[in-house]
C-alpha positions as CSV (number, residue, x, y, z in Angstrom):
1,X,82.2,93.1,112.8
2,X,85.9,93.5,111.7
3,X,87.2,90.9,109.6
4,X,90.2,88.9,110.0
5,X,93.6,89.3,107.7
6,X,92.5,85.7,106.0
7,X,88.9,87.5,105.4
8,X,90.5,90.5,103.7
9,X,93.2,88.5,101.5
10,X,90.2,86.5,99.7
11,X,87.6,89.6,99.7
12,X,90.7,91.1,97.9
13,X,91.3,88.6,95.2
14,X,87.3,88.4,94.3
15,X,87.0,89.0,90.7
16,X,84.1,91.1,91.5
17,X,86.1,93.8,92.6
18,X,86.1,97.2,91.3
19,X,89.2,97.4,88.1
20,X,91.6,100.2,86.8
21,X,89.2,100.4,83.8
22,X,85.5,100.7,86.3
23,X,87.9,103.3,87.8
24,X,89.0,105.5,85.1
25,X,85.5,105.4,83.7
26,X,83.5,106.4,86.8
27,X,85.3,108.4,88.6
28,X,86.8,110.4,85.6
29,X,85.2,111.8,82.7
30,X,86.2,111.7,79.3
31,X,89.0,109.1,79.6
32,X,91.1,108.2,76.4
33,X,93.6,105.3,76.6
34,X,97.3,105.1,75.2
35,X,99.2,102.1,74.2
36,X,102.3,100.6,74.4
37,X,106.0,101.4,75.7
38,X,107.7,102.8,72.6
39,X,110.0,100.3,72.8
40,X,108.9,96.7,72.4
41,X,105.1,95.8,72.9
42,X,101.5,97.4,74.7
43,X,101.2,94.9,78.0
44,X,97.9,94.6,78.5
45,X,98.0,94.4,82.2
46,X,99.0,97.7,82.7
47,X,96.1,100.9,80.9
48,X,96.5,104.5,81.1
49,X,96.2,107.5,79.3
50,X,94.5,110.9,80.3
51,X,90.8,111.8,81.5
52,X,89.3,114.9,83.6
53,X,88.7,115.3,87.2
54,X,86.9,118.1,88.3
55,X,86.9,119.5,84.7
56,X,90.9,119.0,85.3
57,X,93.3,116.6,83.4
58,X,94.8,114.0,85.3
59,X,96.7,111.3,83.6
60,X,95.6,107.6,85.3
61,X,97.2,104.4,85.2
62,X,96.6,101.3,86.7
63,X,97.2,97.9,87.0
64,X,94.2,95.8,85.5
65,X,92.7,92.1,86.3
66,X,90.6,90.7,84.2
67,X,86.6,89.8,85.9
68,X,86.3,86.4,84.1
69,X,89.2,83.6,83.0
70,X,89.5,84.9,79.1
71,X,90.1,88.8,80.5
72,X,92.3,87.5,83.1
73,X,94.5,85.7,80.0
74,X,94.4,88.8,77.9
75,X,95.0,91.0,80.7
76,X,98.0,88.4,82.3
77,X,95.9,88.4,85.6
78,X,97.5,91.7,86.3
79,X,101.0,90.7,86.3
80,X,102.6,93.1,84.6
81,X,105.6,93.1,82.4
82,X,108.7,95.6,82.0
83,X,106.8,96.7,79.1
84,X,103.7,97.7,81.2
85,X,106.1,99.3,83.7
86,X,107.8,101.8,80.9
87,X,104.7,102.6,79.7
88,X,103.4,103.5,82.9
89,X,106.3,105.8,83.2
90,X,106.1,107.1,80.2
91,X,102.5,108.2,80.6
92,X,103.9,109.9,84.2
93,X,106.9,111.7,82.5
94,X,104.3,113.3,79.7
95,X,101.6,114.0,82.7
96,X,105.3,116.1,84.4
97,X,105.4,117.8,80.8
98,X,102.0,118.9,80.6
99,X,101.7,119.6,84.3
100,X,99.1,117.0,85.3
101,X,98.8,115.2,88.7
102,X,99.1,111.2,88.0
103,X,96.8,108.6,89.3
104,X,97.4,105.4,89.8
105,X,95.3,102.6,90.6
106,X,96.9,99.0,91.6
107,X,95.6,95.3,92.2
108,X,98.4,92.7,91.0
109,X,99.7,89.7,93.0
110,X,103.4,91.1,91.9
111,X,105.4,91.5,88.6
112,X,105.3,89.4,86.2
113,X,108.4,86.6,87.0
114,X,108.1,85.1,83.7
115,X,112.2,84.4,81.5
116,X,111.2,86.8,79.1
117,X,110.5,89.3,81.3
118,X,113.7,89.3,83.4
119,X,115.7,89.2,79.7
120,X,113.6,92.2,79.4
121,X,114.8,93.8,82.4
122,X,111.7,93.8,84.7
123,X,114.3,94.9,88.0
124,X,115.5,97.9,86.0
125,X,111.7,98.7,85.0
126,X,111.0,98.7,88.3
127,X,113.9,100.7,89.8
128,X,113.5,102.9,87.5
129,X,109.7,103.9,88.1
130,X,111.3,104.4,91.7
131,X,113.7,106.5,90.7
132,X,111.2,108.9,88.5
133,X,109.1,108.5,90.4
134,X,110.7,109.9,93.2
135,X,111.9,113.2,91.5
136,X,108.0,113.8,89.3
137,X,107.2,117.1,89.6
138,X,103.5,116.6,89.4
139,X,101.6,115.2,92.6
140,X,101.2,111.4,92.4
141,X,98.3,109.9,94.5
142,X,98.4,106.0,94.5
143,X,95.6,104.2,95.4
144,X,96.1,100.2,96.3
145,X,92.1,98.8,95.2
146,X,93.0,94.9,95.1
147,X,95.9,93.1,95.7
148,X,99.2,95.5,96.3
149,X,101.9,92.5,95.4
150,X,105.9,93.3,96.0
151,X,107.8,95.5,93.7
152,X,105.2,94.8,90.9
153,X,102.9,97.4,93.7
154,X,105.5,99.6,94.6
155,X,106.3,100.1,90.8
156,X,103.6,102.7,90.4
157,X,102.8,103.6,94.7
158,X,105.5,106.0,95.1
159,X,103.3,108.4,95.8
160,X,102.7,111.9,97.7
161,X,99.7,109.9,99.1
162,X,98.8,106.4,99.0
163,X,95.4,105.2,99.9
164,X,94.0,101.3,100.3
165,X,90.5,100.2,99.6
166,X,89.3,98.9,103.4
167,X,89.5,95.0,101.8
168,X,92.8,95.5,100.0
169,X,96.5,94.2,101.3
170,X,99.9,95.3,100.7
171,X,102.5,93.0,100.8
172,X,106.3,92.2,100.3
173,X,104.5,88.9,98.8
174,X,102.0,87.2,98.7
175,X,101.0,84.9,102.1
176,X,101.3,81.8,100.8
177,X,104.7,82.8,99.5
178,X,105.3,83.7,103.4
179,X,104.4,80.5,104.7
180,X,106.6,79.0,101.9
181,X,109.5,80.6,103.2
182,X,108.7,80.7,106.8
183,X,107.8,77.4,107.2
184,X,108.3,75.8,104.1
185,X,104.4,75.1,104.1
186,X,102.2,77.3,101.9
187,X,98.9,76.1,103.1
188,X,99.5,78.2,106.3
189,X,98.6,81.2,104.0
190,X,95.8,82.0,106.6
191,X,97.9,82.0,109.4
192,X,100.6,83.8,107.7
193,X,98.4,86.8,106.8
194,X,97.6,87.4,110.7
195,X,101.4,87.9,110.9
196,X,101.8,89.9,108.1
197,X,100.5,93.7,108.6
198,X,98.7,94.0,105.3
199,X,95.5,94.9,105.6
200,X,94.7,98.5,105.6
201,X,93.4,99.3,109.0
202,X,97.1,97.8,109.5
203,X,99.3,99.5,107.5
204,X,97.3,103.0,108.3
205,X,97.9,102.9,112.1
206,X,101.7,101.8,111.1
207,X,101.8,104.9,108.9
208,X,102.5,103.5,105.8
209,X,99.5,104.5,103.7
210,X,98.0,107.7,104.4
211,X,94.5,107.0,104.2
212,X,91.4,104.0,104.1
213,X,88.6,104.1,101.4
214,X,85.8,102.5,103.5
215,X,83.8,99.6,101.7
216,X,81.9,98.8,104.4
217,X,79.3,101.7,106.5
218,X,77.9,100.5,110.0
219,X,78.1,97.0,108.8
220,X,76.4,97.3,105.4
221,X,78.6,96.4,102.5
222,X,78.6,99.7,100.5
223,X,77.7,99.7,96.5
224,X,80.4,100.3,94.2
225,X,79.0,103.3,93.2
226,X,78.8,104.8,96.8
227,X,82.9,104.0,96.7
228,X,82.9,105.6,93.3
229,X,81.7,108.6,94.7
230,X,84.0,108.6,97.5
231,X,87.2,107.8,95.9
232,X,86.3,110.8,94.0
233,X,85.5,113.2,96.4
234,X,88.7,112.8,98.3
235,X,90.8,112.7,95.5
236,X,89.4,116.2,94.0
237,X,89.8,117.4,97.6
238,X,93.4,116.0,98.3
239,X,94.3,116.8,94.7
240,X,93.5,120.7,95.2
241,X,95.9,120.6,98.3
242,X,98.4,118.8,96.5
243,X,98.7,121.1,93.5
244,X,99.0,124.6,95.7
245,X,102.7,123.4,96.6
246,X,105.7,123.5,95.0
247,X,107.5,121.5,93.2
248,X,110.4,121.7,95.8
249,X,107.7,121.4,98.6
250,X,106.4,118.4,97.0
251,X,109.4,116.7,96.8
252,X,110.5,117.2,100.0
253,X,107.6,116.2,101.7
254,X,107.5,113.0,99.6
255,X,111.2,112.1,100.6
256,X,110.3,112.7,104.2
257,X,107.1,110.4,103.4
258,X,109.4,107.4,102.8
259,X,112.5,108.2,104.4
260,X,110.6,107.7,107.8
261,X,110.4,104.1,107.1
């Protein structure tokens, strides 16, 4: 039975859900974090650092929420700041120097809006992921496994691929910011998220995510580590693909990717 947009927004807030860190250290092996931005601090909402795939290195990064109220305080409840946001990119310009395919895995309502993170220069942090992004000679996969929230998302989804969990969303904002502005009236969240084309099964048949990792299997919630094992799976197979082009092929066919918009 398919679930509504209002169904899929709170599955995709649970704190039960699968994290960056469940990620990194089930679906890779031998994972080893790095810290910090080299230029001001280690944000704690944003982790990364290098594992293997396959017996291949990959360098992952994600976006990580906290399962209980003190990890959610240490971790910001994912919001990142700009420091989380160069650190991510620095991680991705040393996976283009060692040849290594990035990763990413993302769940955050949106950036962090906080003064000292605009003095900071949170709108360049994020333009400028873009902007690397954009021109990475590695193959990036992004991978949207919670809540995909605004530029705080997009930060780390410019991608060759990007993939949604089946009870994810990927938004400009959040819904209840959407009703605020719509209708000055944020508790018509629900029906704002029926209007909204974020939910996967959405945003796949719109083209703008590539492909769905099913959470759910003729109607039986699947385990997390039956997802484990799939996320895996497609990424060593989309990853082998991936890493056969060029780097001129791979750019091209990610302009293309988000030029169609």
């Amino acid at each position: 039975m398919s679930k509504t947009a209002a169904e899929i927004v709170k599955l995709a807030r649970k704190q039960d859900r699968l994290t960056a860190l469940d990620l990194f250290e089930q679906v890779f092996t031998d994972f080893q974090e790095f810290h910090g931005d080299r230029l001001f601090a280690d944000d704690e909402a944003v982790v990364g650092g290098i594992a293997l795939l396959d017996q291949k290195p990959v360098t992952v990064i994600g976006i990580q929420k906290g399962k209980n109220l003190p990890e959610n305080l240490r971790r910001n409840f994912g919001q990142a700041h700009p420091e989380g946001y160069r650190k991510a990119l620095r991680l991705m310009k040393q996976a283009e120097k060692f040849h290594r395919p990035v990763i990413t895995f993302i769940n955050t309502a949106g950036a962090f809006c906080g003064i000292g993170a605009e003095e900071r220069g949170e709108g360049e942090a994020i333009a400028r992921n873009l902007l690397e992004m954009s021109d990475l000679k590695v193959p990036i996969i992004a991978i949207i496994i919670g809540e995909g929230g605004s530029g705080g998302a997009l930060a780390l989804a410019l991608g060759d691929e990007v993939w949604m969990m089946e009870h994810a969303i990927y938004a400009i904002l959040s819904p209840e910011g959407f009703a605020s502005i719509l209708w000055k009236d944020g508790s018509r969240a629900n029906e704002a998220s029926e209007l909204m084309k974020i939910t996967a099964k959405e945003l796949k048949e719109l083209g703008i995510i590539d492909k769905v990792i099913p959470e759910v299997m003729q109607e039986r919630a699947l385990t997390h580590q039956e997802i484990i094992a799939q996320v895996r799976i497609e990424l060593v197979y989309t990853l082998k693909q991936l890493c056969q082009l060029s780097v001129d092929e791979l750019h091209k066919r990610r302009y293309q990717r988000f030029r169609k918009y």
